[in-house]
Every structure is written in C-alpha cells, then in structure tokens.
ZADO-1210 file (C-alpha; in nm, 4 decimals, padded with zeros to 6 digits):
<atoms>
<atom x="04.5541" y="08.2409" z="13.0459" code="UNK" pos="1"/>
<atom x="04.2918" y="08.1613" z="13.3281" code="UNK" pos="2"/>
<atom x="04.2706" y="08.3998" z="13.6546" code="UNK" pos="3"/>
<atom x="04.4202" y="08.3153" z="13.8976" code="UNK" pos="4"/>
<atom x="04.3348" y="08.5210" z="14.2055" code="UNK" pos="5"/>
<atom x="04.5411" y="08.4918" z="14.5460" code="UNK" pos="6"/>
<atom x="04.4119" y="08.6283" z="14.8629" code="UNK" pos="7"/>
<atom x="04.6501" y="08.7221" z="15.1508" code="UNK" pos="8"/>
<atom x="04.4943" y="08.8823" z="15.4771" code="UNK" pos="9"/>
<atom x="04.7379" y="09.0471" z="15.7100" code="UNK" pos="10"/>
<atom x="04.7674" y="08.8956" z="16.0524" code="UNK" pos="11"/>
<atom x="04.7561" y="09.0710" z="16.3642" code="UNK" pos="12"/>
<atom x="05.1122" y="09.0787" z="16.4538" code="UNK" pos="13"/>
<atom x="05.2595" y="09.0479" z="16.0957" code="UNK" pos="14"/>
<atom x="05.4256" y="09.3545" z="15.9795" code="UNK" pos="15"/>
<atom x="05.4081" y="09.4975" z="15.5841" code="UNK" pos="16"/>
<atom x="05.7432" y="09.3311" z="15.4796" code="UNK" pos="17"/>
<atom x="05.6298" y="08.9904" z="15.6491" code="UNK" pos="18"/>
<atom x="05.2767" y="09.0285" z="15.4253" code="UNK" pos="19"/>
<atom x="05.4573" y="09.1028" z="15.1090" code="UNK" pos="20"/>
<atom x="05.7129" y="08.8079" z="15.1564" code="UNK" pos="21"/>
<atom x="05.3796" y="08.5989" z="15.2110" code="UNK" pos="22"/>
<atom x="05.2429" y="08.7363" z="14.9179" code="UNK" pos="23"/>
<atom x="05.5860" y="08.6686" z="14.6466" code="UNK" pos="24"/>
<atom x="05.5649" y="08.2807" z="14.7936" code="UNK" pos="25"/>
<atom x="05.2561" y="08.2250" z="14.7039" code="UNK" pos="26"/>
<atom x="05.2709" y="08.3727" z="14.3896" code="UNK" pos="27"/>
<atom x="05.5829" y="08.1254" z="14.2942" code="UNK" pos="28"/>
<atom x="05.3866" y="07.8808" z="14.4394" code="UNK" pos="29"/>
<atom x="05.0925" y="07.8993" z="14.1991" code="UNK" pos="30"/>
<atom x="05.2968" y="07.8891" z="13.9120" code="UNK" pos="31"/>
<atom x="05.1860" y="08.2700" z="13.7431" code="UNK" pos="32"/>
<atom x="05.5125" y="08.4020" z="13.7660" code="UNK" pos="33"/>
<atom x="05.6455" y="08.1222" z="13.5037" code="UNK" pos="34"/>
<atom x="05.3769" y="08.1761" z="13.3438" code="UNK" pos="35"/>
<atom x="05.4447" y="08.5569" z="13.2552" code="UNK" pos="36"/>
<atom x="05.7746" y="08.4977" z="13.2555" code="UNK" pos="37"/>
<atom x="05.7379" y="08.2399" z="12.9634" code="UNK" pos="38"/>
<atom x="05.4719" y="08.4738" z="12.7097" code="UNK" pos="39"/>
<atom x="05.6996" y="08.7776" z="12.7942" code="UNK" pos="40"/>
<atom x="05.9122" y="08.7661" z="12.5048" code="UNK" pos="41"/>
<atom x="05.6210" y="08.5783" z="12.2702" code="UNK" pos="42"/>
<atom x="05.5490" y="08.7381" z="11.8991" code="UNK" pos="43"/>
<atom x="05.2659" y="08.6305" z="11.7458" code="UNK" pos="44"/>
<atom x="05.2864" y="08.5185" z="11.4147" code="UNK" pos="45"/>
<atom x="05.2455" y="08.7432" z="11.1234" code="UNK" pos="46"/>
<atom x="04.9071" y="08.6181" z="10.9156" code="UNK" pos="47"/>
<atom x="04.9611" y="08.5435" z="10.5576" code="UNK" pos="48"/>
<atom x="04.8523" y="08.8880" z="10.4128" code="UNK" pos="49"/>
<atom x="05.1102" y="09.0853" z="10.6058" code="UNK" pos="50"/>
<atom x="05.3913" y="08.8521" z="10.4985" code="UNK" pos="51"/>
<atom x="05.2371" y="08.9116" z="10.1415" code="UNK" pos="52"/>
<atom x="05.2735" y="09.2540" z="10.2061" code="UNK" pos="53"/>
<atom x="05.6300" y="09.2910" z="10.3243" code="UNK" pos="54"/>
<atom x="05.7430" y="09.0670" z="10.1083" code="UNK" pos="55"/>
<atom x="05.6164" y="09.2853" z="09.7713" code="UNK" pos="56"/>
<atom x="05.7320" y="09.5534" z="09.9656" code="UNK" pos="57"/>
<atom x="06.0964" y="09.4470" z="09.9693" code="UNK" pos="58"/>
<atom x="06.1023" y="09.3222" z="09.6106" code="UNK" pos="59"/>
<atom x="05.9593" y="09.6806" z="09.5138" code="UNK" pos="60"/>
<atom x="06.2516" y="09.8273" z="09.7141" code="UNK" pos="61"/>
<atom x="06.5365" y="09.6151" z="09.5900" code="UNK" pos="62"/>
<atom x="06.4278" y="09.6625" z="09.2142" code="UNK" pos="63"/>
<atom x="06.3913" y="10.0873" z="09.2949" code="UNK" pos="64"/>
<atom x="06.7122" y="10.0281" z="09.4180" code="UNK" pos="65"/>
<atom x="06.8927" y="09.8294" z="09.1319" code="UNK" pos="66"/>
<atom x="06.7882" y="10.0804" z="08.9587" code="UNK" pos="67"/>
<atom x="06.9457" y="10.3646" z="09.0798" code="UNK" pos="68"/>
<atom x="07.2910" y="10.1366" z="09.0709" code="UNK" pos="69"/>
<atom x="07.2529" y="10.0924" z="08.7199" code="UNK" pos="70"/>
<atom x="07.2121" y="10.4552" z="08.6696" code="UNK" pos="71"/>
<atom x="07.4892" y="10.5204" z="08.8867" code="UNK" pos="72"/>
<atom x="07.2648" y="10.7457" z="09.1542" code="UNK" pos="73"/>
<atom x="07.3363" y="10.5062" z="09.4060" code="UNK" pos="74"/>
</atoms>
C-alpha cells in the first residue's frame, strides 16, 4: 500500500476539536480509511508446505486416534 501522507496546519482561530474534525475528513476523503478497513480482516494464504504439513499432521492424529477406539482407550 503506497504512503499516503496528509498535512493539516492549525489555523489561528481554529480550536483542537475543529483541527481534528479537519483532519477525519480528509482522511475519508483520500480513501485510506477503506483502505485499512478492507486488509483488516485479510489472511494470507498458507504456502503449499504448511498445508503439507497440517494436513500429515491430521492424518497422523486421526489414525493415533482410531487406534485407541479400537483398543477401547478412547
């Protein structure tokens, strides 16, 4: 995601709630808060060695674990 940078000054008769309202609007304005908004909840996909992993991982589980049902420990 490229920078963006936004530069408010305060003016001379503008108090600090007036220069932070300033502020939010141009923030929606430039777009950054959809931006965050949209990669907040993003998951990156898992490569092809992890999934290789997990997946022997589960198939070690389950067959531990059909074998304790089978000898009744479970």
């Amino acid at each position: 995601m490229p920078m963006t940078n936004i530069e408010i000054k305060k003016n001379n008769n503008e108090n600090g709630i007036g220069l932070v309202r300033r502020f939010s609007r141009k923030m929606i304005e430039s777009g950054i808060i959809i931006k965050v908004k949209t990669n907040r909840y993003n998951v990156r996909p898992m490569s092809k060695v992890s999934e290789k992993k997990m997946k022997l991982k589960k198939l070690i589980r389950r067959t531990e674990v059909e074998k304790l049902k089978k000898l009744g420990k479970m």
